[in-house]
N, C-alpha and C positions, 0 to 999 in steps of 0.2 A: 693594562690601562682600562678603566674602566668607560664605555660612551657613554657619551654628552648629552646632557636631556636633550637638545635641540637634536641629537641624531635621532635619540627614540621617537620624539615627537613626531619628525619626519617622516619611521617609518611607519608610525602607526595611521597617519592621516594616509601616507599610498594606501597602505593597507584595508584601510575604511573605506577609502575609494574605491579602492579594485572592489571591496565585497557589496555594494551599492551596485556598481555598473556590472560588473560578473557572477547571478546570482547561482544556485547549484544546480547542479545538469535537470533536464527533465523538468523543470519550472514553467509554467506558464500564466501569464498576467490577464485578467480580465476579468467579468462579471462573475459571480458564484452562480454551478453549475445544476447545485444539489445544497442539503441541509439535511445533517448530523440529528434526524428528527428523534432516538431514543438509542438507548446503549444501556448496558449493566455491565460491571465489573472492569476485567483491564479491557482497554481501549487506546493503542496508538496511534496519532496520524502524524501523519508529514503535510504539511499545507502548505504549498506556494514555496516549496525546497525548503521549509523547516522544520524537523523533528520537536518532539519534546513540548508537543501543542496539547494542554487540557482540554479532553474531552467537554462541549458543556449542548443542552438541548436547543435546537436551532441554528449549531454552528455552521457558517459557510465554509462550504465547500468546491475545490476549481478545478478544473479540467490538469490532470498529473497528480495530482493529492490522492496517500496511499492511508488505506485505513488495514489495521492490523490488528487481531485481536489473539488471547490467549484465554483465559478465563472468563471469557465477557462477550457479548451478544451487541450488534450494535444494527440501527435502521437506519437508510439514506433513501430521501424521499427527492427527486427530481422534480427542473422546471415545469416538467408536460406530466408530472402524477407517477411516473415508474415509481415504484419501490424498489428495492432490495434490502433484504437482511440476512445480514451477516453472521454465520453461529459461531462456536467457540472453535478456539484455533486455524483461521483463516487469515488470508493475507489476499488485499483487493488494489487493484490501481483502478482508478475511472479518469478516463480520457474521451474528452470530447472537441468538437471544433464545427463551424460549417463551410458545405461546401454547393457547389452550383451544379444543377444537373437539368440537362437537355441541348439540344441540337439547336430549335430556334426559339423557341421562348424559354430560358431560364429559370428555374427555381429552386429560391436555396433551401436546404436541408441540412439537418444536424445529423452527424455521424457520432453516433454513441458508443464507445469501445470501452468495454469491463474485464478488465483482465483478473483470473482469478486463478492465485500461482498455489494456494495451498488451502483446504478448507471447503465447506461447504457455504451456499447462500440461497434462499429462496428469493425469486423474484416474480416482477408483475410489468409487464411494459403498460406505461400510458398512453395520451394523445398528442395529437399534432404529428408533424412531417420528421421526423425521426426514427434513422436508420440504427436501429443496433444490433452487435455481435458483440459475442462473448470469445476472449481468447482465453486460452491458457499455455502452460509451457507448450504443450502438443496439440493441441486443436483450437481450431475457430470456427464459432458456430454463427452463424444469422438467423436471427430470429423477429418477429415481426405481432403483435396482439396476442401475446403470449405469455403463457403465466406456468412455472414450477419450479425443480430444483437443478443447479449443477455443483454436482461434488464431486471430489476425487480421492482416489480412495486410497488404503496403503500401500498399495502397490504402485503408487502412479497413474494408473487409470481413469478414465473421464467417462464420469457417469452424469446422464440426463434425462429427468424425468417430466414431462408436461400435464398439467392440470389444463390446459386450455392450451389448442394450438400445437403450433409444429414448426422445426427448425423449416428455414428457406434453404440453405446451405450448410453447408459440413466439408473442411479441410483438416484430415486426419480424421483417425478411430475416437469411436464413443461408444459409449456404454448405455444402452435404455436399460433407466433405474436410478438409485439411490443408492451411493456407496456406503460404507462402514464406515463409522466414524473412527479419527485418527487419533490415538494415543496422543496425550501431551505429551508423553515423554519421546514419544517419536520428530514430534513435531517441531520440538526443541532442539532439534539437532539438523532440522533441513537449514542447508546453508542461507536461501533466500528468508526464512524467518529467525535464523542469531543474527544474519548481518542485520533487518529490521532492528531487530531487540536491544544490537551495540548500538546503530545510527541515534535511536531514540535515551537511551541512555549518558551519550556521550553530548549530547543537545540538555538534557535536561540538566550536565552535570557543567556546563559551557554558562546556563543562567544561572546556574548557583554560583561560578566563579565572577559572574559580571556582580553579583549581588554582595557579594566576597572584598571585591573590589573595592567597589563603591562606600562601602565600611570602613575599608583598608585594614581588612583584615590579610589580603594576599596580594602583589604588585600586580602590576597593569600588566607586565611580562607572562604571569602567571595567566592571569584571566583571558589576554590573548590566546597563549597555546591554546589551551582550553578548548577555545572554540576554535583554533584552526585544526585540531584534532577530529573536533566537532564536525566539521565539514568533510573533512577526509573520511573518516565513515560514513557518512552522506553517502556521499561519492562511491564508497564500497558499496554500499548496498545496493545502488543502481548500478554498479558494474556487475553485481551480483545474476539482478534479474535478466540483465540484458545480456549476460554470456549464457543464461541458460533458454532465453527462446533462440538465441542466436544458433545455438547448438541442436535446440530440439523441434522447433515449431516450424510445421510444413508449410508456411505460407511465406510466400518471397517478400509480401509487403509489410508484415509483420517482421521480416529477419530486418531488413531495409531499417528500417525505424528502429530497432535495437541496438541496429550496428552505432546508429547517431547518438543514441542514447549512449553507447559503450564509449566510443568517440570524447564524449565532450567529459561522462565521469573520470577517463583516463586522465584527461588534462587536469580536473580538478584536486584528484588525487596528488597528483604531479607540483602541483601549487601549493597544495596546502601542506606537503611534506615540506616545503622550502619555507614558507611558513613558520612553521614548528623548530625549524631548524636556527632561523633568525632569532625566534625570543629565546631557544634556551641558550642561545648566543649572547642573549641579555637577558641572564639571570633565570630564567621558567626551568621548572625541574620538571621532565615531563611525569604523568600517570598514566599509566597503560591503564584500560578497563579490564577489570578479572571478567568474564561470561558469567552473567547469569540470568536466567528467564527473567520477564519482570513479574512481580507479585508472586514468586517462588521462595521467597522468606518467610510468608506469611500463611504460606498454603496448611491447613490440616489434614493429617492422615482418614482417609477413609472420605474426604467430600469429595462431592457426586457434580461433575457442571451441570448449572442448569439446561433444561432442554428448549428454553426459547424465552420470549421476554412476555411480560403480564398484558393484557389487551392495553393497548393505549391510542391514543391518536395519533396517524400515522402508523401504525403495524399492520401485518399483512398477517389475519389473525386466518379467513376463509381465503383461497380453497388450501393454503400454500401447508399450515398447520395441520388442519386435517388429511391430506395427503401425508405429510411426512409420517404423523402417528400410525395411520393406515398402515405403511408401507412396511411399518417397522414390524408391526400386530403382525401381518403377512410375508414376513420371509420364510423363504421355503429353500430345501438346501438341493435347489440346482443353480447351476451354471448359469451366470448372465449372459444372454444371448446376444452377439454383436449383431445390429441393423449390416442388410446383405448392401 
């Protein structure tokens, strides 16, 4: 027997509900932190728990919003002036908040946290009363008036280079210097950057079923799963990055907050499978997504990625540029030296 429109209806309005008041893990709601100030080529972000967001110049950006890139360079310019840019095949989360510090008079402060799980980035801290470190799977650095690069290289190693300044602290090993850059095709295979690639995919493919929809070209059944698929790789990819500092990152407050993060993706995953289960119970045929990089269909034999982006407003053209090129002109074939 087939259900009742008033059943569908039914469940589609919980459904609405629940995805209003329960939005995807690792969300958070407030002012824009930062702006999307220039990018070339691919560019994904996650903004505010949704994938499948066009890149465009001056986009806001909030404290949890992951930027990802593969063939494409992109700049994020902060409330208080930091830069950072981003080069090809990186994966960045930026998380911020404030918080209150002193014994008898009070003063709040922003705690800046830049997680950078794959890839390299040049940055620039700015002004005013913010705290920032860099984490990565394995180290957390503190850093303060400070300007250069942190890469990581293929072997998993964390390399960090300064043009101005010096870390405050270090939990875990580093590398002074500038790693080798990482194969795309390497890159393409780290789990924390396909499960990006799916997330962003399965979102992009979630607004073409609502647009599908709305045509009536495919049922409401249809265009649901869609995006309750949509959300369940959401949910993978932050279950993704959070079992891997959980596993590898020396710092307890860093596991702490991962764990939360794994915590709340588990349940979403949890949902949105039951989800998916409901509409092909009403009529949704599911699609699995086949893997594949984005803008790998299009790619030409023998091109070169670019090595940075054109001067422009908002790029961090001196000292971060000239250093890299520097560094590159001057590799020398010893050993990088770990700080004692």
């Amino acid at each position: 027997m087939q259900p009742s429109g008033k059943l569908i209806s039914v469940s589609f309005s919980l459904l609405l509900l629940f995805s209003i008041f329960f939005p995807s893990p690792a969300h958070c709601e407030g002012d824009p932190i930062a702006h999307l100030t220039n990018f070339t080529g691919t560019v994904l972000i996650n903004s505010r728990g949704s994938w499948g967001v066009k890149p465009e110049k001056g986009f806001p950006l909030y404290s949890m919003d992951k930027i990802v890139t593969r063939v494409g360079t992109a700049v994020i310019t902060f409330a208080d002036g930091a830069v950072i840019e981003i080069k090809n095949n990186s994966n960045l989360l930026i998380n911020e908040m404030e918080k209150e510090e002193g014994l008898v008079k009070k003063a709040k402060i922003v705690q800046r946290r830049i997680l950078l799980f794959i890839g390299k980035m040049f940055f620039k801290t700015g002004t005013g009363n913010v705290q920032t470190q860099f984490e990565t799977e394995k180290t957390v650095i503190g850093i303060r008036g400070t300007a250069g690069v942190l890469s990581i290289g293929p072997d998993g190693e964390i390399y960090i280079e300064f043009s101005e300044g010096h870390e405050k602290f270090t939990v875990g090993d580093m590398i002074k210097g500038i790693a080798k850059d990482v194969p795309k095709e390497l890159v393409d295979q780290n789990p924390i950057q396909k499960a990006a690639y799916l997330a962003n995919a399965a979102w992009e493919r979630c607004l073409e079923a609502k647009e599908k929809a709305a045509n009536g070209e495919i049922s409401t059944a249809q265009m649901e799963w869609a995006c309750a698929y949509a959300r369940e790789m959401s949910a993978t990819e932050a279950q993704t990055y959070a079992m891997a500092l959980i596993a590898n990152n020396p710092s307890e407050e860093v596991v702490a907050w991962a764990e939360e993060i794994l915590g709340e993706a588990n349940l979403e995953i949890e949902k949105a499978k039951e989800d998916q289960q409901l509409y092909i119970d009403l009529g949704a045929v599911p699609e699995i997504l086949v893997y594949t990089p984005p803008g790998a269909e299009g790619e030409v034999e023998g091109y070169e990625e670019p090595e940075g982006l054109a001067p422009e407003e908002g790029m961090i053209v001196t000292p971060l540029q000239g250093l890299d090129q520097n560094l590159e002109r001057e590799k020398k074939p010893k050993s990088p030296e770990k700080p004692k």
